[in-house]
C-alpha positions in Angstrom: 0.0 0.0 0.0 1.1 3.3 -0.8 2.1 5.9 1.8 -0.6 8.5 2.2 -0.3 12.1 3.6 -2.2 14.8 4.7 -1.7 18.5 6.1 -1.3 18.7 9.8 -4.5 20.8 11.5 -1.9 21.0 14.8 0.6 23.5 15.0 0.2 25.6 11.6 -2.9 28.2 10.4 -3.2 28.5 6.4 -5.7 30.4 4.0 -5.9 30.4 0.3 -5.8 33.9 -0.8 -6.5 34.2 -4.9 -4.6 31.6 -6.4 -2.1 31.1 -3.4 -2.2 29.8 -0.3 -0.3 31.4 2.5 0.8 28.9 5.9 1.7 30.2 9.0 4.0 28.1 11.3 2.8 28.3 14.9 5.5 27.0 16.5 8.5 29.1 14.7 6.4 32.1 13.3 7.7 31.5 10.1 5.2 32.2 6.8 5.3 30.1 3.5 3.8 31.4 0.7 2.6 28.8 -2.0 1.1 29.4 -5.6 0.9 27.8 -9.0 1.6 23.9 -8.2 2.4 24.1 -4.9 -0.7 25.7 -3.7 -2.5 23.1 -5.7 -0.7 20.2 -4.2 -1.2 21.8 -0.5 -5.0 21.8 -1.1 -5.0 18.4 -2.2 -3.4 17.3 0.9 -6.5 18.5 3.2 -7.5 15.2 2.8 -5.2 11.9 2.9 -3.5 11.2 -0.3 -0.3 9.4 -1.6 2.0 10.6 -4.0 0.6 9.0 -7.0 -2.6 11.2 -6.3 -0.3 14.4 -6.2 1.4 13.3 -9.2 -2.0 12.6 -11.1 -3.6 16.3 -9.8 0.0 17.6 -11.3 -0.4 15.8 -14.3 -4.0 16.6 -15.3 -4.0 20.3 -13.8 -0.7 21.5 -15.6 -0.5 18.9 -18.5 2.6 17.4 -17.1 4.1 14.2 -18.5 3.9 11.3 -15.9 7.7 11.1 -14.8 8.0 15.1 -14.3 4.6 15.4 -12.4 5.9 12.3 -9.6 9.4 14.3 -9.8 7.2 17.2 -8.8 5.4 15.5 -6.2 7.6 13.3 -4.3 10.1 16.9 -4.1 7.0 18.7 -2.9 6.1 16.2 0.0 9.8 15.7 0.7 9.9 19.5 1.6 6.6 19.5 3.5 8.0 16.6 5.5 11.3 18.9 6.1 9.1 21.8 8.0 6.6 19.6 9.4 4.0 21.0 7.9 2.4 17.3 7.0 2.1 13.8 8.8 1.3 10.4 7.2 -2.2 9.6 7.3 
């Protein structure tokens, strides 16, 4: 079975504002500001998905090629994971 993750609800605050979504760390005061892909792939993770789903909502959403949306995806999680701003579901 495939990993899945999902955005922690502890610890951060985050709003979509136009077509980005900004995320407030709680814990270090820090703010991360996400648009394009990104924000897309945030909003995805509201609800428990692995990285084939990201890949697919990159693919379909941007008209990526298979290999470059994963790419995409697995760098995008990897960096969540590095700020805890996600947790395996």
């Amino acid at each position: 079975m495939t990993q899945k993750f999902r955005a922690k609800t502890d610890g951060i605050s985050w709003r979509e504002v136009d077509d980005e979504v900004v995320i407030l760390d709680l814990e270090t005061s820090k703010y991360l500001s996400l648009n394009g892909s990104a924000a897309v792939l945030w909003l995805a993770l509201q609800k428990p998905v692995g990285v084939d789903g990201l890949a697919a909502e990159l693919a379909s959403r941007f008209e990526l090629d298979e290999a470059t949306a994963r790419t995409d995806a697995e760098a995008f999680v990897e960096d969540c994971r590095g700020r805890d701003l996600i947790e395996a579901a």
